[in-house]
C-alpha positions as CSV (number, residue, x, y, z in Angstrom):
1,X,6.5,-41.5,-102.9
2,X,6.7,-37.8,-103.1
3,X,3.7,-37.6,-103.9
4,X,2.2,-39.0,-100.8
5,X,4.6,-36.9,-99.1
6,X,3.6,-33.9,-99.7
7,X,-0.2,-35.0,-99.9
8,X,0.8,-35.3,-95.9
9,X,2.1,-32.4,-95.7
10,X,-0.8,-30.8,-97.0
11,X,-3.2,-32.6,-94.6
12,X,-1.4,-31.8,-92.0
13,X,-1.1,-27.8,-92.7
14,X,-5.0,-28.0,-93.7
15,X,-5.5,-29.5,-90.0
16,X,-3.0,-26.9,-88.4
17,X,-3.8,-23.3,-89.8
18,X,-7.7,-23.2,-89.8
19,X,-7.3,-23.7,-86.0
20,X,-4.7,-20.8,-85.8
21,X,-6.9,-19.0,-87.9
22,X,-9.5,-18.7,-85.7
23,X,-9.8,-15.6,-83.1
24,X,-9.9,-16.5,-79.6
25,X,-13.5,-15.8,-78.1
26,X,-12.9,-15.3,-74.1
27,X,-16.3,-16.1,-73.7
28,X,-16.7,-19.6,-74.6
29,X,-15.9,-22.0,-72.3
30,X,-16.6,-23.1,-68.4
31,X,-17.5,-19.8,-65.7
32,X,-18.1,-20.1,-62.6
33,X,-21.6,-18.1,-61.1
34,X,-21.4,-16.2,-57.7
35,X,-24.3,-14.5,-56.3
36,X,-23.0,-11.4,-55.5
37,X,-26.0,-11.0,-53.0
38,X,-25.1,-13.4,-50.9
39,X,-21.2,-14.1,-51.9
40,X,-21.8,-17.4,-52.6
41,X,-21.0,-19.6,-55.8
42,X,-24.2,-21.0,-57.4
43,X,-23.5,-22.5,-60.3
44,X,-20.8,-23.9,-63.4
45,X,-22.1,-23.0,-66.5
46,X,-20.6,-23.7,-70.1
47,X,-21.0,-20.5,-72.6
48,X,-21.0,-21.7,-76.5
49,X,-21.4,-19.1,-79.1
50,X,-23.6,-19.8,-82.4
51,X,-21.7,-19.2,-85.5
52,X,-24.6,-18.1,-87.7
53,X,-26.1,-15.5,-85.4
54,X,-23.0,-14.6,-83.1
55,X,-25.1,-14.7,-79.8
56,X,-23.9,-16.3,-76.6
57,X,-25.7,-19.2,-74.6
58,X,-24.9,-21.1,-71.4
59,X,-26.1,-24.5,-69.7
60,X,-25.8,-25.2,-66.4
61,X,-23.9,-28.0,-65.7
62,X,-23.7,-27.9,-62.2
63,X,-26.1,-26.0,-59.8
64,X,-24.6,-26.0,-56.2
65,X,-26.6,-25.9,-53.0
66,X,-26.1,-22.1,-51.0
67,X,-25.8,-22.2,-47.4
68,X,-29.1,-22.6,-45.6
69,X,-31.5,-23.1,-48.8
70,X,-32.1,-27.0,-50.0
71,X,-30.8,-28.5,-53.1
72,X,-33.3,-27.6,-56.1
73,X,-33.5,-30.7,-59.0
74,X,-36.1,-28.8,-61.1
75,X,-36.8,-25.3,-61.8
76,X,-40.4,-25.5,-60.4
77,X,-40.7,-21.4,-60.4
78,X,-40.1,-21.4,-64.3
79,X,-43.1,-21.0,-66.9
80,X,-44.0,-22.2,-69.9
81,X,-41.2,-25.3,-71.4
82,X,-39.3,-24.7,-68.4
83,X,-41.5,-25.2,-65.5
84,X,-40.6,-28.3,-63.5
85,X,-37.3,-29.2,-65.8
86,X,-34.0,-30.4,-64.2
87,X,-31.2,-27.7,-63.6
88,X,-28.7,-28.9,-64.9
89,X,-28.4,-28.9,-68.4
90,X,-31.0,-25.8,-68.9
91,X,-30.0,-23.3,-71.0
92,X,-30.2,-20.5,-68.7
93,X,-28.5,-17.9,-70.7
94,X,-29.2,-16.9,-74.6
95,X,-29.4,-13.9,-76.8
96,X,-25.8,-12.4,-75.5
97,X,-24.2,-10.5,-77.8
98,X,-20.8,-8.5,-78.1
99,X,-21.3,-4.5,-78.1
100,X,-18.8,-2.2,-80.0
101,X,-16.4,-2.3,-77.3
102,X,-15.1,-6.5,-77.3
103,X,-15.6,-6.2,-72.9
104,X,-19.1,-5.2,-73.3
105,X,-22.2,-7.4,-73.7
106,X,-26.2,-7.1,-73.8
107,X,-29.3,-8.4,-74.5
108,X,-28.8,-11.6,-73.0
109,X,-31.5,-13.4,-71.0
110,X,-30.6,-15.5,-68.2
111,X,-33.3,-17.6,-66.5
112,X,-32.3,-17.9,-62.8
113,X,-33.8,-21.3,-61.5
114,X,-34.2,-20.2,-58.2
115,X,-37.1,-17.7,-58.5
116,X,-38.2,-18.3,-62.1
117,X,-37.6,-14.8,-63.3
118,X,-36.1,-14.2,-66.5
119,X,-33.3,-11.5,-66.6
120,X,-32.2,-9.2,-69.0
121,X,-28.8,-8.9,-68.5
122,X,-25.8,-7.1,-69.8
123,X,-22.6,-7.5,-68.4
124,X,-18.6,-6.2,-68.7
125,X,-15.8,-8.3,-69.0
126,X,-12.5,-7.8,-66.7
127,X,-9.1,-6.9,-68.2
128,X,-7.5,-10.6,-68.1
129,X,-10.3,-12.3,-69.8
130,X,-11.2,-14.3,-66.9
131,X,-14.0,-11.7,-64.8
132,X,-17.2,-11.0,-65.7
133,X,-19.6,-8.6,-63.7
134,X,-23.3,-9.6,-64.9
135,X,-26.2,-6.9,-64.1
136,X,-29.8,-7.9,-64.6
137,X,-33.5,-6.7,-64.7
138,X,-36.5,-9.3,-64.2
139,X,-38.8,-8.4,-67.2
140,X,-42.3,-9.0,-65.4
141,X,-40.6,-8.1,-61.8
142,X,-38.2,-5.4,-59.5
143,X,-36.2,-7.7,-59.4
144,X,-32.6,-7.0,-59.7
145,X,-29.7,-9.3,-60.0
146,X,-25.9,-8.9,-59.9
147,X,-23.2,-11.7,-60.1
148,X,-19.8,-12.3,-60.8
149,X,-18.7,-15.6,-63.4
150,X,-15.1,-16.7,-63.1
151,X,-13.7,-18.7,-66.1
152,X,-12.4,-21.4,-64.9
């Protein structure tokens, strides 16, 4: 009997402190994407972050029509594996990593759907964990992108 007891009792703490154990990552979770060009929210994404090589990536898992442009299904503007793919559920972020300073990131690309450019982005995380200003370059373009993801 007391044996079983404190068998329990040492599942239980197994199944309790690893989770307490674990830092909390403010990253990881569901954001919400606005456009900052045009003030308008484009997108939900959900950012996981690999264990083995610490880098950040996101799917879209909902992409949200802005005023006066039609719904896109497929990115038909993307190359190569991409091109012609549904929107949601593309990873359009990957490579992300934390800087020295926990708020800062970089060398992320993020694949915007809408004119097929890939970005390299970098991007600073607000005070409260829940902000995140994103600033990107198209590689092959002038293109510049800014936007704002709100955990949500």
């Amino acid at each position: 009997m007391m044996r079983n007891f404190l068998g329990a009792i040492a599942l239980y703490l197994g199944f309790i402190f690893p989770a307490q154990a674990m830092p909390f990552d403010p990253l990881i979770g569901t954001w919400k994407v606005i456009d900052d060009h045009t003030g308008h929210y484009v997108a939900e994404i959900v950012i996981r972050k690999n264990s083995k090589t610490s880098e950040y990536s996101a799917v879209i898992t909902r992409n949200l029509l802005s005023v006066g442009t039609t719904q896109l299904e497929v990115c038909s503007k993307c190359q190569g594996n991409l091109k012609n793919q549904p929107i949601k559920g593309m990873q359009a972020l990957e490579g992300l990593v934390a800087n020295s300073n926990p708020k800062q990131f970089s060398q992320g690309q993020w694949i915007n759907p809408k004119d097929g450019y890939v970005y390299k982005i970098d991007a600073q995380l607000n005070a409260a964990n829940n902000q995140m200003k994103v600033y990107g370059k198209a590689k092959n373009a002038n293109a510049i992108s800014t936007m704002t993801w709100k955990k949500l």
